[in-house]
C-alpha positions in Angstrom: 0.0 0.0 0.0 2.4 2.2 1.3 4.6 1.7 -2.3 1.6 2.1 -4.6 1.1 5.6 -2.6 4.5 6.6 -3.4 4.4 5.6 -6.7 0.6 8.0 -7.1 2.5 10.6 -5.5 5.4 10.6 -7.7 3.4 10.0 -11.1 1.2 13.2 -10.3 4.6 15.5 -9.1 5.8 14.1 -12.6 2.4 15.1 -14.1 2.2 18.7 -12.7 5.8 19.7 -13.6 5.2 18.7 -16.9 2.0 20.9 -17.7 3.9 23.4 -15.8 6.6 24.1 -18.1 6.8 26.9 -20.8 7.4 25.3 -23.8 10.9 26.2 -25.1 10.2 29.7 -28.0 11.3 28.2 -31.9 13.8 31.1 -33.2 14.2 32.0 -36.5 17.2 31.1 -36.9 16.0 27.6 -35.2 14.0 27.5 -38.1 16.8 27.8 -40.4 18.6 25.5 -39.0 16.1 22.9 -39.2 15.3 23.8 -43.1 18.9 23.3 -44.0 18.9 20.2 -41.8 16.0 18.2 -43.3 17.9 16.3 -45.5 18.2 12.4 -44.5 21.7 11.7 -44.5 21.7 8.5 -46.7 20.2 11.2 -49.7 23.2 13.2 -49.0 25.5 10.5 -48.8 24.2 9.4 -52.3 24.3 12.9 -53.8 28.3 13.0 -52.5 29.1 10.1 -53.7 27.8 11.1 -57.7 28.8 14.1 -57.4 32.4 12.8 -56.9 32.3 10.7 -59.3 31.1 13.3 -61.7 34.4 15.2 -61.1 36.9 13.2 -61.4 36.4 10.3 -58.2 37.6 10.3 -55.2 40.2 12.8 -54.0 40.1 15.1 -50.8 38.8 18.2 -53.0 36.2 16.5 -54.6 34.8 14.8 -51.7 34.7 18.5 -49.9 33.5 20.5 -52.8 30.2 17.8 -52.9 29.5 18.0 -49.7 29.8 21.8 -49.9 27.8 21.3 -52.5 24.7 19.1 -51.1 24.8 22.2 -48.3 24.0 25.0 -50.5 21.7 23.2 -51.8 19.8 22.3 -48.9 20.1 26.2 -48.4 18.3 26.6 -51.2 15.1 24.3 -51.2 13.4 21.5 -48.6 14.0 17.8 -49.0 10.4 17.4 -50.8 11.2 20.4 -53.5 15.0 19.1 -53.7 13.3 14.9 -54.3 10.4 16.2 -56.4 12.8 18.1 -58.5 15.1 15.4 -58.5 12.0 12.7 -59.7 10.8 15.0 -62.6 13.9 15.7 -63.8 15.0 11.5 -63.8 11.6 10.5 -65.0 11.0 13.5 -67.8 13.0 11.7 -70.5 10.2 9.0 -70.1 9.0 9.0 -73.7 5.3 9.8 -75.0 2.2 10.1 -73.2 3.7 8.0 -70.1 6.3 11.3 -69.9 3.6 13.9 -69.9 3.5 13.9 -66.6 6.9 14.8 -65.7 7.6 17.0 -68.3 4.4 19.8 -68.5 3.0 20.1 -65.9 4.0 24.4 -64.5 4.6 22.7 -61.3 7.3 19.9 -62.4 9.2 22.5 -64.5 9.3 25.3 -61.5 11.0 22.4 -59.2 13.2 21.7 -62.5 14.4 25.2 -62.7 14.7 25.4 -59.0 17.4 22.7 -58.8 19.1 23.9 -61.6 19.3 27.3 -60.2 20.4 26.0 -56.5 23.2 23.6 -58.3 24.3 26.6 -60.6 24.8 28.4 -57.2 26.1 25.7 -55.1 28.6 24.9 -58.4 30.1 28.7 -57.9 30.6 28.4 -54.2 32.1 24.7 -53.9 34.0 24.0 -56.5 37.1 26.4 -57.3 37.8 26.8 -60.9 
């Protein structure tokens, strides 16, 4: 009995300090932070690794430039614009009617341009020429 009061008592102290705290105020740059950060590691892992052996394969530089690279991209746009992006542009070579889908729609072609545009930019900041 006496154990089952202790264990009431402690379970309700828990209770009320837990409905008593403030909740912690997000930042803006909080905020940032987690936008740049929302990319699963294994995607950026992957990225790196083409990207390196796009230039050339495996070297110090190359490996620092594409993750550099992945960064300012992730600067740029969210993990669901950077994969949507990345799936339209894979899947609009897809010939005829199958294609369409990829290829005309406004929405595709905006998230085309936008990765373009953020790997033009991460290009000029990474990699030195």
């Amino acid at each position: 009995m006496k154990n089952k009061l202790v264990l009431s008592i402690s379970i309700s102290v828990l209770l009320v300090g837990c409905t008593t705290t403030e909740p912690k105020k997000i930042t803006e740059k909080a905020v940032e932070t987690s936008k740049v950060n929302d990319f699963p590691t294994r995607d950026r892992v992957e990225y790196v690794l083409n990207c390196v052996a796009k230039h050339g394969g495996l070297n110090y530089i190359n490996q620092y430039a594409c993750g550099c690279k992945i960064d300012k991209i992730a600067e740029k746009m969210t993990f669901e614009e950077y994969e949507s992006a990345k799936t339209f542009s894979y899947l609009k070579k897809t010939p005829g009617e199958n294609g369409a889908a990829f290829r005309d729609p406004k929405h595709a072609k905006d998230l085309r341009a936008l990765l373009k545009e953020a790997d033009t930019h991460a290009e000029s900041q990474c990699f030195v020429k």
